[in-house]
N, C-alpha and C positions, 0 to 999 in steps of 0.2 A: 329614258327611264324605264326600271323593267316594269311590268304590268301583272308579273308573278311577286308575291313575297318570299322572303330570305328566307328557308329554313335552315342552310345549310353557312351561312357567316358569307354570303359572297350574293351580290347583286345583280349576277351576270347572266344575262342571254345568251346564248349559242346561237350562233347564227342568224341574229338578230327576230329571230322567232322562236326556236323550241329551246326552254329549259334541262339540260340534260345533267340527273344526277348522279350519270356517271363519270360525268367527264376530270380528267386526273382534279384539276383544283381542288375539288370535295373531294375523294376517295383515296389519294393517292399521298393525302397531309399527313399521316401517321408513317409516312416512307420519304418524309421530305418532297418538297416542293419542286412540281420537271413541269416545264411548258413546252409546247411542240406549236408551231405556227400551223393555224388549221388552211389546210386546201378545199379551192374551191370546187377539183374536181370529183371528191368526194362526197360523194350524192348518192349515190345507190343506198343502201344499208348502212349509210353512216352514223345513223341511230341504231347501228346494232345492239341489241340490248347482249349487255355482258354480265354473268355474277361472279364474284371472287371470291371462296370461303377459303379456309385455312383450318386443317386438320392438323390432329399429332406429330402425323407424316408431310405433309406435302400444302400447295396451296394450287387451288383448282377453280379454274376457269373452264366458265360454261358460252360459251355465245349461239345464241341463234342465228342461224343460217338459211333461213325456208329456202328449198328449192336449188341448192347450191351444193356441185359436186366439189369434193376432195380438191381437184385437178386445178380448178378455181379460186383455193384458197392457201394463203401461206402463213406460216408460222418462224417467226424469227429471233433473235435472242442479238439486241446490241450491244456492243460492249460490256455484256456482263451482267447489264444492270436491269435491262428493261426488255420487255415483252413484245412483241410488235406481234398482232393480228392483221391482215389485210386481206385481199382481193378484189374479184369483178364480177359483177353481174351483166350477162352480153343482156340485149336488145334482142326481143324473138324476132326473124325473119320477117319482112310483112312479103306475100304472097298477091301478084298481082289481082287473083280474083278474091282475096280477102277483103271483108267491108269492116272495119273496126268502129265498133261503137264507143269501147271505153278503155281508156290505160292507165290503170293506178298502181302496177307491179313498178318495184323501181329497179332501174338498170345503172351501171358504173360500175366505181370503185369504192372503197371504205378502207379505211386503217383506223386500228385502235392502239395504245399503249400505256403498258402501263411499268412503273418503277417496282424493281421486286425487291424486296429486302436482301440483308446479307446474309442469310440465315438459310440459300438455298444451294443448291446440287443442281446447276448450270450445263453440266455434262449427262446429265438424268433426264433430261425434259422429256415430255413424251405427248403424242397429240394424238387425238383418233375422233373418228364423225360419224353419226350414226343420226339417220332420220334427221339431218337436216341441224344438231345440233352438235357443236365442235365442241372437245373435252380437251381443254390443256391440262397436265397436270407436271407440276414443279415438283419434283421432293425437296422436304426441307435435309439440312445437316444435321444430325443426331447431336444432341443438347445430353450432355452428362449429367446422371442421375446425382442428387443432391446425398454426398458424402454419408454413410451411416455410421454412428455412432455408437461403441460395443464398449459399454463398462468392463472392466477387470479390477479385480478384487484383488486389493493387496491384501497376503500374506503378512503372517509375523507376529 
């Protein structure tokens, strides 16, 4: 039983500890429902925090990434449908005359995804990372202006 209340229609735990509101169930219902079996070996920044807005043009993804180069991270497009973020965080070297007193940086992998509407330009994707925070950005398909309507005056 969760130990968090519902705000979102759904009673569920992640990971049987952290509640995450991003995870697709909540965010992802307005694009229909996708489930992805979660791995264990995703631990690093598997709480990446991600935001999704959606402008005139396009729908854009922001994730943070502290500390995490370019080289390290990927951006993928499956089937058409869905967004996949992932990578790895290595493990710093330990140094035989280093004394470590504390390790709270996290190391691994993570993957996110999410379902994109049908409404976007697939062949347009574009990604870039600056100071640690990744920009995806989707164009959408250009939506035809709503038909204008020109009275003419009958003669006679």
């Amino acid at each position: 039983m969760s130990l968090i209340p519902s705000f979102f229609g759904s009673n569920r735990r992640i990971n049987n500890t952290i509640f995450d509101p991003f995870s697709l169930d909540v965010w992802d219902h307005p694009f229909k429902e996708l489930q992805f079996p979660s791995s264990s070996s995703s631990s690093a920044i598997a709480n990446a925090r991600v935001d999704w807005k959606e402008t005139e043009e396009a729908h854009v993804f922001k994730a943070d990434l502290p500390g995490m180069k370019k080289e390290e991270v990927k951006v993928e497009i499956e089937d058409d449908t869905v967004l996949k973020i992932s990578g790895e965080r290595h493990v710093e070297k330990e140094e035989k005359q280093d004394t470590w007193h504390r390790v709270e940086r996290s190391s691994g992998g993570f993957s996110r995804k999410f379902r994109l509407p049908e409404n976007v330009k697939m062949d347009q994707v574009k990604a870039s990372m600056e100071n640690g925070v990744l920009t995806v950005t989707v164009p959408k398909v250009e939506t035809k202006k709503k038909a204008q309507v020109k009275s003419i005056e009958i003669s006679g």
